[in-house]
N, C-alpha and C positions, 0 to 999 in steps of 0.2 A: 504494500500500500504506500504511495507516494504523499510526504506531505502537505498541504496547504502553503499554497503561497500565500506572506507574510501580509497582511494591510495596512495600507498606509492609515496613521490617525487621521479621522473625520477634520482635526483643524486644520492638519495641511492640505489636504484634500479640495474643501470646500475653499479655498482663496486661490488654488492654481495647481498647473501638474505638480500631485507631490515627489514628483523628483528630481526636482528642480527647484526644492524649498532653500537648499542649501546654496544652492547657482546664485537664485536669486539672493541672496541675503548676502552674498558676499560682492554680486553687481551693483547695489545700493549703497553699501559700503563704503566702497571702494572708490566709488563717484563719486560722493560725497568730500573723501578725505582728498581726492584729488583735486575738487573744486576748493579746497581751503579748510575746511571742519578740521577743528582741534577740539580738544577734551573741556574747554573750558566755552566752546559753543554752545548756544542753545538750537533745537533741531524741535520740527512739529511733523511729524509724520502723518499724511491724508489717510485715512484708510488705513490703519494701521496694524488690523486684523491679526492675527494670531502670533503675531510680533517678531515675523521672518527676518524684519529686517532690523524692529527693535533688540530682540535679542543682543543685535552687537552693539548698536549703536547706546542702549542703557548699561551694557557692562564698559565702554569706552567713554562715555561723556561722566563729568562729574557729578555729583548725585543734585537734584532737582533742573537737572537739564534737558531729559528728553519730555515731548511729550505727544500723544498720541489722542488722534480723534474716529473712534469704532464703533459705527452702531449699534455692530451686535455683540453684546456683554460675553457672551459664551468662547467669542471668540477670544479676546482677551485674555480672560479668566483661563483658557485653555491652554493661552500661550503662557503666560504666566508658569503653568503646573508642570507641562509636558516640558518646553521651549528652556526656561531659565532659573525659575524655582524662586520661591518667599523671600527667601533670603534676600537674594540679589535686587528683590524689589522695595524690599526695607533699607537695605544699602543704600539705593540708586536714587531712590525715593520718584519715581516719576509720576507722569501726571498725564490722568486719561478723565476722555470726555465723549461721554454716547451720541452727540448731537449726531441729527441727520441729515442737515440743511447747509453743512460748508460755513457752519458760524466758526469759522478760526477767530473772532476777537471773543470769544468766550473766554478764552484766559487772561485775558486782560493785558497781554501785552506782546512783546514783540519777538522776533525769531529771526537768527542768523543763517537760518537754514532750513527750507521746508521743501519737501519730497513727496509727492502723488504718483506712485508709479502704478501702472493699469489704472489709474481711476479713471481718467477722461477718457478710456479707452473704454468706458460704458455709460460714458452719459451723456446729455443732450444739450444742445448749445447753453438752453438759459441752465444750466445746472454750471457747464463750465465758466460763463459769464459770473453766476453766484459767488462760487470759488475763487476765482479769479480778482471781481472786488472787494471780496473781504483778506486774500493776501498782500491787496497793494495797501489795506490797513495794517496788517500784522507781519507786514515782512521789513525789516530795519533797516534802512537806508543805502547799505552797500549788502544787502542780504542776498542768497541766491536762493530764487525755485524752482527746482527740479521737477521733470513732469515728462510723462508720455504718452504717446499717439499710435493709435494704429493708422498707420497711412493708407490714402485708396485713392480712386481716383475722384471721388464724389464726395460729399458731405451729407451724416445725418442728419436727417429731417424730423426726426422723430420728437417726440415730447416726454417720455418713460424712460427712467434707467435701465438696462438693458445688461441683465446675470442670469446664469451664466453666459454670453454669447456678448460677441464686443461691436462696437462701432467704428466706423472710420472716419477718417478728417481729409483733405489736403494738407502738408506742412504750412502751403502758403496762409490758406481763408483762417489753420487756426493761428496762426502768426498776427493775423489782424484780425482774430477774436481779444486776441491777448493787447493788440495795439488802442485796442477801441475801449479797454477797461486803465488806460492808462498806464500800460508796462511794456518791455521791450521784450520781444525772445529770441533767441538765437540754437539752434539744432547745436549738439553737440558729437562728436567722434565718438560716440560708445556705446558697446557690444551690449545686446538684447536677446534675447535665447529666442524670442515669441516672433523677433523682428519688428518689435514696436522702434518710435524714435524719442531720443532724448531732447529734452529743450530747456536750456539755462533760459530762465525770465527772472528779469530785475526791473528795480526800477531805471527810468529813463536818466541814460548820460553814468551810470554805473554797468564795467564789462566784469563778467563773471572770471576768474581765476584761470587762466590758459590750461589744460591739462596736458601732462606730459605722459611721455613713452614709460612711467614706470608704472602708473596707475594701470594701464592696461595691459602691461606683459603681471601685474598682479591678477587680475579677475582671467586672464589667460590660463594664466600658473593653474586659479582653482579648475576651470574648465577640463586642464588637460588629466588632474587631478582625477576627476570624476568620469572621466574618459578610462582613463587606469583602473578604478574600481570597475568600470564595470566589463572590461578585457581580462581582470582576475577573475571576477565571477562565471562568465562565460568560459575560461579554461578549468577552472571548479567543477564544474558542471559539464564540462565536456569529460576532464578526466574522471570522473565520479561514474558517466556513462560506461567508459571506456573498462573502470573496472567492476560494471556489473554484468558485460558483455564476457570478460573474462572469467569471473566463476559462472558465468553459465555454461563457458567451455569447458572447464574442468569440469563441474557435475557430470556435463552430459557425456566424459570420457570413463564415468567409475562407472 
């Protein structure tokens, strides 16, 4: 009897391929630090859901600096338990907030750093315009906000958030979504597992931090890393085949 392949936890599941929890968490990162994030940043994470990417970024910033906005509590709570543990959250001391509506001035103040990855890649212009105005209040003067797109040739029309299943943008029309709310964006050079794009958005007359060749032969490095795991697993499993093909040659010789 063969046994059960292992399941992935329902938290990494429901936010994206879970195997790729790890990919991502280390491609958010890894932006981030190469956009400028140091430990004494403050960071708002959109969507911040089972804390893929919080994980690192609340054991790296100093404690009351990350903070995260997740509408649904289980997700959290989940990442929390599974993800990073009590501990680290008593340590780190962060700060979550269930809103559903993109009120980032709920915390009452400002961020050096805020990050929506796949989120506008399921919602619909007035949601992204929502968002959008409420970080050119909450984002600090030489702040950067990181964000992505699925690109297409078209734009959605729609009026509904849209989970599981994504939407598309032009880079351009949403460059002057983002233009029209008063902020600038600019695409950036880095790697997407989903094939979304990146876009530094600041305020107007402030340029986002150049990234260099080391930031990305990093998120490479994890790539090729998980590339390797899973070339061991498949030679695991090849030889594991190979020697049950052999004792059934022996038996079948007594």
């Amino acid at each position: 009897m063969s046994a059960s392949k292992p399941q992935h936890p329902a938290h990494r599941k429901f936010i994206g391929p879970p195997d790729r929890y790890d990919l991502n968490s280390a491609m958010q990162f890894n932006l981030l630090t190469a956009l400028g994030l140091r430990e004494e940043h403050t960071v708002l994470d959109i969507g911040c859901g089972s804390l893929r990417a919080g994980r690192l970024l609340i054991t790296y910033l100093k404690p009351g600096k990350y903070f995260g906005i997740e509408p649904e509590q289980w997700l959290i709570d989940e990442g929390i338990d599974c993800e990073i543990g009590r501990d680290m959250i008593r340590i780190k001391q962060p700060t979550f907030n269930n809103d559903t509506n993109f009120t980032l001035t709920s915390f009452g103040r400002t961020f050096d750093f805020i990050i929506a990855q796949s989120i506008f890649s399921h919602a619909s212009v007035a949601q992204i315009r929502r968002c959008l105005s409420e970080a050119k209040k909450s984002l600090a003067p030489t702040g950067v906000f990181a964000a992505t797109i699925f690109p297409g040739e078209t734009n959605y029309e729609g009026t509904e958030w849209v989970y599981p299943g994504c939407v598309k943008y032009t880079p351009e029309y949403f460059a002057g979504v983002v233009a029209d709310e008063g902020l600038t964006a600019k695409p950036l050079d880095w790697m997407h597992p989903k094939g979304q794009i990146w876009f530094a958005i600041t305020h107007p007359g402030h340029a986002p931090q150049e990234i260099t060749d080391t930031g990305r032969i990093t998120i490479l490095q994890h790539e090729v890393a998980a590339l390797n795991q899973e070339i061991a697993k498949l030679k695991s499993l090849h030889g594991l085949k190979l020697l049950k093909k052999l004792n059934r040659a022996v038996k079948g010789k007594k």
